[in-house]
C-alpha positions in Angstrom: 0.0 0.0 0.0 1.7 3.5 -1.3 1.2 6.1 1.7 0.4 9.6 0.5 3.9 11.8 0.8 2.0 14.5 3.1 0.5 12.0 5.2 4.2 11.0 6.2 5.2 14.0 7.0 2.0 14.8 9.0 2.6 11.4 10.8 7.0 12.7 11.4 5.9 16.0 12.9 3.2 14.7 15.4 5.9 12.0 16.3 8.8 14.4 16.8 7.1 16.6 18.5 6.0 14.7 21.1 9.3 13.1 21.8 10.2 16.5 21.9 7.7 17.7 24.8 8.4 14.6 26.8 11.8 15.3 26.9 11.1 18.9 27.8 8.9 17.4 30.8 11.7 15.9 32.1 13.6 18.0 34.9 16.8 17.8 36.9 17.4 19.0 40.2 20.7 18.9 42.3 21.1 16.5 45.6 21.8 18.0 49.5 22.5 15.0 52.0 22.6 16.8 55.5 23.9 14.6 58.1 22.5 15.3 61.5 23.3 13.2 64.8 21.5 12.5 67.9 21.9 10.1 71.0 18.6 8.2 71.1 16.5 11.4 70.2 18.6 13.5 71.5 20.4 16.1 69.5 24.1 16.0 69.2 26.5 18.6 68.0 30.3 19.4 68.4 29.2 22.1 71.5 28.4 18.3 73.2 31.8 17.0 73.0 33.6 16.3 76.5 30.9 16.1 78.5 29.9 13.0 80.0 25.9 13.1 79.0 25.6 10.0 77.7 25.1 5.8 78.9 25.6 3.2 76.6 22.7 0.0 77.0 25.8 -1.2 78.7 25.7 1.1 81.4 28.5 3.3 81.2 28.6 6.6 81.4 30.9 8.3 78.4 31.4 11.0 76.6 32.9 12.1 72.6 35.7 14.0 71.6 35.6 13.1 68.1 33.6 12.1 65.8 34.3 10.9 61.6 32.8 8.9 59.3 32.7 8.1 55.6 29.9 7.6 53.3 30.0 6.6 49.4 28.3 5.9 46.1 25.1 7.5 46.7 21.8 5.9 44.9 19.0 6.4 44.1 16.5 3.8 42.6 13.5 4.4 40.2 9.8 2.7 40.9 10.4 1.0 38.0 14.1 -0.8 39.3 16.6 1.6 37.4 19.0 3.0 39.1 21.0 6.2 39.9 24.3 5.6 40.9 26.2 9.2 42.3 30.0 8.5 42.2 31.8 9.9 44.9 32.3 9.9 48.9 31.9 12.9 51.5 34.3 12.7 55.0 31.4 13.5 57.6 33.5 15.2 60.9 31.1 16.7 63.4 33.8 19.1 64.1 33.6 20.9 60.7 30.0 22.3 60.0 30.8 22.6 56.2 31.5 18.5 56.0 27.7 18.2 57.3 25.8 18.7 54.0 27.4 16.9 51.2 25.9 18.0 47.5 27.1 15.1 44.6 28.0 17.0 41.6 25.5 14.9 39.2 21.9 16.1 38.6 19.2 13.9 39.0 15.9 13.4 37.4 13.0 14.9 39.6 10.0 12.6 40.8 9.6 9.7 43.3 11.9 7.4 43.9 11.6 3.6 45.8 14.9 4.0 48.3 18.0 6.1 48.6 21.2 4.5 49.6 25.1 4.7 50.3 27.8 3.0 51.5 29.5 3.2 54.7 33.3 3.3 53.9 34.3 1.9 50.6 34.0 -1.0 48.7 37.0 -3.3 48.6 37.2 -1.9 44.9 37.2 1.4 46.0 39.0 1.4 49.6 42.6 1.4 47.6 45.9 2.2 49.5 46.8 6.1 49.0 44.6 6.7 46.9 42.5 9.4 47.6 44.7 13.1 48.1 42.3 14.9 50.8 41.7 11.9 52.7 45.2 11.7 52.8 45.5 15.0 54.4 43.0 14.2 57.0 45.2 11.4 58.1 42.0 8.8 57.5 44.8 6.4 56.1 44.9 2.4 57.6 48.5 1.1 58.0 49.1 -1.3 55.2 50.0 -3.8 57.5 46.4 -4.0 58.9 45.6 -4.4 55.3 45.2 -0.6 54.4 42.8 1.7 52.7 41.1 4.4 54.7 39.2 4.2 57.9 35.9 3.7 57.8 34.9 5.7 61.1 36.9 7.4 63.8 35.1 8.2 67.5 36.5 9.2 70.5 36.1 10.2 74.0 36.3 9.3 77.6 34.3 6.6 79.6 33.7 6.2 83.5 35.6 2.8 84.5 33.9 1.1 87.7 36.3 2.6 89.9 34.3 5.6 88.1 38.3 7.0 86.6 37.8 8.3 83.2 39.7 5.9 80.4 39.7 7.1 77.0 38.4 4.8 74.4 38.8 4.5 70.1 35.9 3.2 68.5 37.4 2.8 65.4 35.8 1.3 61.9 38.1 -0.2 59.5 37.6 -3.1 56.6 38.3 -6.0 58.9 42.2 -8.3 59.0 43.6 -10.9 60.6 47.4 -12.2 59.9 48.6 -8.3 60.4 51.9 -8.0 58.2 52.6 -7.9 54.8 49.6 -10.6 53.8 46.6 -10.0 55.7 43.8 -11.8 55.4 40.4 -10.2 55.4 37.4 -12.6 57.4 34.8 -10.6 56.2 33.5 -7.2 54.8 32.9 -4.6 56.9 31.2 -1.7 55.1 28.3 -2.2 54.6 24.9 -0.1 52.2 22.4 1.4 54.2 19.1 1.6 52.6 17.2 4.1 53.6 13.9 4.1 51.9 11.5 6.1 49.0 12.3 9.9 48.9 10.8 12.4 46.3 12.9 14.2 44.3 12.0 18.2 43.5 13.9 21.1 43.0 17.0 22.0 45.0 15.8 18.4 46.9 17.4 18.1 50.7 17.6 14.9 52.3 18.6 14.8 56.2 20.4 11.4 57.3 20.0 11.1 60.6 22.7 9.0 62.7 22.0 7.8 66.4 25.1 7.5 67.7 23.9 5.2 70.9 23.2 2.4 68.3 26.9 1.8 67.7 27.0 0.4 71.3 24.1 -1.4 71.7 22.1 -3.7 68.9 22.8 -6.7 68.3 26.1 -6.3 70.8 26.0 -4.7 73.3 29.2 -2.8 74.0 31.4 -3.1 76.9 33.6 -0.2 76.8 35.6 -2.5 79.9 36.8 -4.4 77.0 36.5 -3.0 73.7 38.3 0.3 74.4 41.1 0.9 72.4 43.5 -1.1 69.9 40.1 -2.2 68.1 41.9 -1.7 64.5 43.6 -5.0 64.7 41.0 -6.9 66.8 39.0 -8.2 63.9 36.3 -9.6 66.1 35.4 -6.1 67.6 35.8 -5.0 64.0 32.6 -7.2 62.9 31.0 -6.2 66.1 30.6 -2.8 65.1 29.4 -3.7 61.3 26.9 -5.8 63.1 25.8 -2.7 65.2 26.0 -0.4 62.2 23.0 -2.0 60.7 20.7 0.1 62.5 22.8 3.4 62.8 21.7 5.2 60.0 17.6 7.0 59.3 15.9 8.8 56.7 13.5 12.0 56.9 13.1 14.0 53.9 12.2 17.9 54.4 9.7 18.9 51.9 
């Protein structure tokens, strides 16, 4: 069957065109991840560091001094199972109110999305020796002989002993190792995705992650500060302890 010549071109405008307005429908919008950080509702800043306010489910009075942590490869997945992956990692130190909002440099499509996630640390991919300049500078580097890479988390502070003498204490995340030396071995993974659940994306969107930081001593271990303390770098088993306790760290609220 011969089509007519102008019917084609009717049929090529009509088709174009709408191509053309769905792309136009189509908006991007930048990302703002604000990290905020509370003890078990209650809200935590750097004016909170050295005092002792806080008892783990253990029962020990502590405070914090410090507190650091990394997060990477930000994404974002569709309702319909695609994904949007945002390359790149943000060093979250509750001393420095700049490092608390963290703004990937790759626009995203605006509308509803099914979860939001990231990565605490790096993937064993990712978490290569020396290789990242500012975190370098921070000195966030693992000694290579406890397998290297970066740390995952720093805190510190002070906890009350039962003699009630203050004892300093360095909960430290790193990728777990055993066999310390030139060849370690690594038991497990220790960073771990948090998945956070469905966000809707507009413009200029803000996100607020929300970490409790009582959770790192108390599900499914709870923490006794007696004898996990300090030199937890090399202890592999307190190591897996705290990605076990990581699990339930991180929330999600969304401002509109």
């Amino acid at each position: 069957m011969k089509l007519n010549p102008l019917f084609l071109t009717f049929v090529t405008i009509i088709l174009f065109g709408c191509n053309t307005d769905l792309k136009d429908n189509t908006t991007q919008s930048t990302l703002s991840i604000k990290f905020v950080h509370h003890w078990d509702g209650i809200q935590l800043t750097n004016s909170d560091f050295n005092l002792f306010n806080y008892t783990n489910s253990y029962g020990t009075v502590l405070s914090i001094e410090r507190l650091r942590y990394l997060i990477s490869d930000v994404v974002l997945t569709k309702n319909n199972g695609q994904t949007v992956v945002l390359e790149g990692y943000s060093l979250v130190d509750l001393s420095n109110e700049n490092s608390l909002e963290y703004m990937p440099t790759d626009l995203i499509d605006t509308g509803a999305y099914s979860n939001i996630s990231f990565i605490f640390g790096f993937t064993n991919e990712k978490n290569t020796d020396g290789g990242y300049t500012d975190l370098n500078s921070e000195s966030w580097n693992v000694p290579s002989m406890l397998g290297g890479g970066y740390h995952f988390m720093q805190m510190d502070g002070k906890f009350l002993t039962g003699d009630n003498e203050e004892q300093g204490y360095n909960y430290h995340a790193i990728r777990a190792a055993d066999n310390h030396g030139e060849t370690p071995s690594f038991p497990q993974d220790t960073f771990f995705r948090v998945d956070l659940g469905a966000v809707t994306v507009g413009g200029d969107a803000e996100v607020n992650i929300a970490m409790n930081i009582a959770e790192w001593f108390k599900n499914p271990n709870t923490w006794n500060l007696n004898e996990y303390n300090q030199m937890l770098m090399p202890n592999s088993e307190a190591q897996i302890k705290m990605y076990e306790n990581g699990q339930n760290v991180f929330t999600l609220n969304l401002n509109d």
